[in-house]
C-alpha positions as CSV (number, residue, x, y, z in Angstrom):
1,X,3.5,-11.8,-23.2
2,X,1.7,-10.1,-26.0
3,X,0.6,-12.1,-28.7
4,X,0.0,-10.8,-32.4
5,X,-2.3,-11.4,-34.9
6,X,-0.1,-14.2,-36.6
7,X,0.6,-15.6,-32.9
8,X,-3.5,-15.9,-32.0
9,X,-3.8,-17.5,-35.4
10,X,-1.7,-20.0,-35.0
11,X,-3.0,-21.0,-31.4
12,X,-7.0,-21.1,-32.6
13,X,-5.7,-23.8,-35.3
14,X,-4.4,-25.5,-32.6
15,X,-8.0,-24.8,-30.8
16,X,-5.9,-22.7,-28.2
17,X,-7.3,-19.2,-28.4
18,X,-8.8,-17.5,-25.4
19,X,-12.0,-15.7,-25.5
20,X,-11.4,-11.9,-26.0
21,X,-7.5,-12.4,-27.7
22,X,-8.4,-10.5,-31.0
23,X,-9.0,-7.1,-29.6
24,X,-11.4,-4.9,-27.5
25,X,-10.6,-4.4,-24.0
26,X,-9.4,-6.0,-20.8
27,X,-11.1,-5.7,-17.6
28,X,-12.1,-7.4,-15.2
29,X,-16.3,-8.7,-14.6
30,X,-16.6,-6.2,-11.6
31,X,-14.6,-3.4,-13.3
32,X,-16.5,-0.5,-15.0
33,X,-16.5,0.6,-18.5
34,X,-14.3,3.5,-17.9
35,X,-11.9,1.1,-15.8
36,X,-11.5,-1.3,-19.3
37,X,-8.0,-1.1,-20.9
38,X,-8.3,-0.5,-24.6
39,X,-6.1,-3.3,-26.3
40,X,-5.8,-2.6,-30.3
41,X,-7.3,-5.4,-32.3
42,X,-4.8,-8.4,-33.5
43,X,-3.0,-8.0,-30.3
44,X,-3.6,-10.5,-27.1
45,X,-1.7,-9.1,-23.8
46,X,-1.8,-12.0,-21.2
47,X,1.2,-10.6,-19.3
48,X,-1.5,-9.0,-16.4
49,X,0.1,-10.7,-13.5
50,X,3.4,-9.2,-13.7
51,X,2.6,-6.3,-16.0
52,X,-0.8,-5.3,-15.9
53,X,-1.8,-2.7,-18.5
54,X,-3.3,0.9,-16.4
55,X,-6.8,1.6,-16.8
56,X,-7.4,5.1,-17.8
57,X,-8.6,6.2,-14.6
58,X,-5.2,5.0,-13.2
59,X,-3.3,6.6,-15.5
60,X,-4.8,10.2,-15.2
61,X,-4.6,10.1,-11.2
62,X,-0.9,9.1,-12.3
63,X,-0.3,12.6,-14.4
64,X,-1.6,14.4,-11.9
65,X,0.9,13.0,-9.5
66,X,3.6,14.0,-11.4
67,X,2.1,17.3,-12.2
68,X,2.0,18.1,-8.8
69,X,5.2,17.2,-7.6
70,X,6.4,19.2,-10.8
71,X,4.9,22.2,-8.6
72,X,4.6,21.2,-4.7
73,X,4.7,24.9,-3.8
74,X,1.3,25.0,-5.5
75,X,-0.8,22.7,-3.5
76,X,-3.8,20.6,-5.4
77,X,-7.1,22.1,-4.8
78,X,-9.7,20.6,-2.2
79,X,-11.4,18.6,-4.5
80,X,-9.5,16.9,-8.2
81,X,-11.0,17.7,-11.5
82,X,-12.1,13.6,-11.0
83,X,-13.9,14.3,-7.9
84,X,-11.0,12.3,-6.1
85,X,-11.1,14.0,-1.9
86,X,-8.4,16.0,-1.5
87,X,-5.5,15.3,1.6
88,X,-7.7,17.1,3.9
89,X,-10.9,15.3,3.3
90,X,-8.6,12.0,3.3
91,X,-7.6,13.0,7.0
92,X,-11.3,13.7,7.8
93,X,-12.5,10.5,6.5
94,X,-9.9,8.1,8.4
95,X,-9.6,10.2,11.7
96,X,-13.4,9.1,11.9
97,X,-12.8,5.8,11.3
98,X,-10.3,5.4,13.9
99,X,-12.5,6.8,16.0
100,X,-10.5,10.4,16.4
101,X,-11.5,13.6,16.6
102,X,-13.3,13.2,12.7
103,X,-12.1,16.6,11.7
104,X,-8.6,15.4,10.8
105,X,-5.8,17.3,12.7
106,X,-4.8,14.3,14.8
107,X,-4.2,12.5,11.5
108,X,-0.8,13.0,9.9
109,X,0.4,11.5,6.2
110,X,3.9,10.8,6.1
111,X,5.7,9.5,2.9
112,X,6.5,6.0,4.2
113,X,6.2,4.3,7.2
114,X,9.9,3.9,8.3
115,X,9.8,7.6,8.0
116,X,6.5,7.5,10.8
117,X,8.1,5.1,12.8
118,X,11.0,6.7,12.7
119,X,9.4,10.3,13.9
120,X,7.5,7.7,16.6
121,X,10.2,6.3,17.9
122,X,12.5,9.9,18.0
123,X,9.3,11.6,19.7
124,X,9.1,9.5,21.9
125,X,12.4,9.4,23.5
126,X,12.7,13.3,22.9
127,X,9.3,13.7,25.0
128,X,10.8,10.8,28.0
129,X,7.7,8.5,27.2
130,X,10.8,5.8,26.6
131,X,13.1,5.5,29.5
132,X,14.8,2.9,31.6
133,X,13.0,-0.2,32.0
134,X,10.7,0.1,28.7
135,X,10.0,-2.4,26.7
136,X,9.4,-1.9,23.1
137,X,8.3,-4.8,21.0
138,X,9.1,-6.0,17.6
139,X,7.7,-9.1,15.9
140,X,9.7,-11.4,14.4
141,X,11.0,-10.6,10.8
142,X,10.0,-7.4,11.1
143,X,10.8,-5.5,7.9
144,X,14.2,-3.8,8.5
145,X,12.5,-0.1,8.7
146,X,10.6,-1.0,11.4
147,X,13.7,-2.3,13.4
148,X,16.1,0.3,13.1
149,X,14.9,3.4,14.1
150,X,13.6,1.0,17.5
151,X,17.8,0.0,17.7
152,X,18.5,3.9,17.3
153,X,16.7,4.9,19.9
154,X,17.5,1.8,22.1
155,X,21.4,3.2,21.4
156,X,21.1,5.9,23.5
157,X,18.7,5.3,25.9
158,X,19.9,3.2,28.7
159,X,17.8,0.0,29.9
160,X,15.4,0.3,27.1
161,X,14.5,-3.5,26.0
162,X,14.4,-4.3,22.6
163,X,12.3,-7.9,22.5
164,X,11.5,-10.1,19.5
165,X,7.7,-11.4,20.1
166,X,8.3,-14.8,17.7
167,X,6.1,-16.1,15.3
168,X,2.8,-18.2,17.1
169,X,3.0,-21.4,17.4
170,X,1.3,-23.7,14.2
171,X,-1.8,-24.7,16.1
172,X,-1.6,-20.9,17.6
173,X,-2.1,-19.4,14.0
174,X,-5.8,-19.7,13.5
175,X,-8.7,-21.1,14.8
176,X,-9.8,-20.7,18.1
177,X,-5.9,-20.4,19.3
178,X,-4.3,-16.9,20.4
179,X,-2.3,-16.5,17.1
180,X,0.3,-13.0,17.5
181,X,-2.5,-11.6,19.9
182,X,-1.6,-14.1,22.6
183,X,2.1,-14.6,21.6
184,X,2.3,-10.8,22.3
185,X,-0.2,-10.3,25.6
């Protein structure tokens, strides 16, 4: 909803205007001053829940983005003119966190994840870690790409068990009950 000058106006007579309709910027108390969006004055933009306005720094990792896919032969450097880490450093940073090797090679990034389940599940029937008599689990309402490529494989190799863990019991969901982790063990 964006509200103009005639609009906020008409809502302060009413004693309806919110602070900060008339112009300046919107961000939030935690944000920074380069995170603000710049709103022009007479215009109030309320509209944030279903189509929040980009701060700047958003919007210029954005170009960038669409720079580099207009050139993917030309990979971006180490390190961003904005000091963001680079794919590598990425790698680095979550290998260690995982508690993996910490200098990245045993990390991979993959476009989406039915695409890296989808190279999971294919490895591991092309290497024989699936066979006869495995079981692979799915939990209940899985989203579809994390189904399929599990059905794919189960296609072709004989006695593999597909089996739907189902959601916890009520009193199972928090608290002290087991919740997925005992619905699953």
């Amino acid at each position: 909803m964006v509200l103009t000058t005639s609009l906020i106006a008409e809502m302060s007579a009413r004693g309806g205007e919110e602070d900060g309709a008339a112009g300046g910027s919107i961000s939030s108390a935690s944000s920074s001053a380069s995170s603000s969006v710049p709103v022009p004055d007479g215009i109030g933009y309320f509209n944030n829940a279903g189509m929040t306005a980009l701060p700047p720094s958003v919007a210029a990792a954005g170009r960038a983005a669409v720079a580099y896919k207009c050139h993917p032969w030309s990979p971006p450097s180490e390190s961003s003119s904005n000091g963001d880490a680079s794919e590598s450093e990425i790698r680095r940073l979550f290998s260690g966190l995982v508690g993996g090797s910490g200098d990245g090679n045993d990390v991979a990034i993959v476009p989406s994840t039915s695409f890296a389940l989808t190279m999971a599940a294919r490895n591991l029937e092309r290497t024989g870690r699936i066979r006869e008599r495995t079981r692979i689990l799915l939990l209940q309402d899985q989203m579809s790409s994390a189904v399929y490529c599990w059905q794919d494989v189960a296609s072709r190799v004989r006695g593999l068990e597909l089996e739907i863990v189902p959601y916890p019991e009520e009193e199972d969901g928090g608290g002290g009950g087991g919740g997925w982790t005992e619905s699953i063990l």
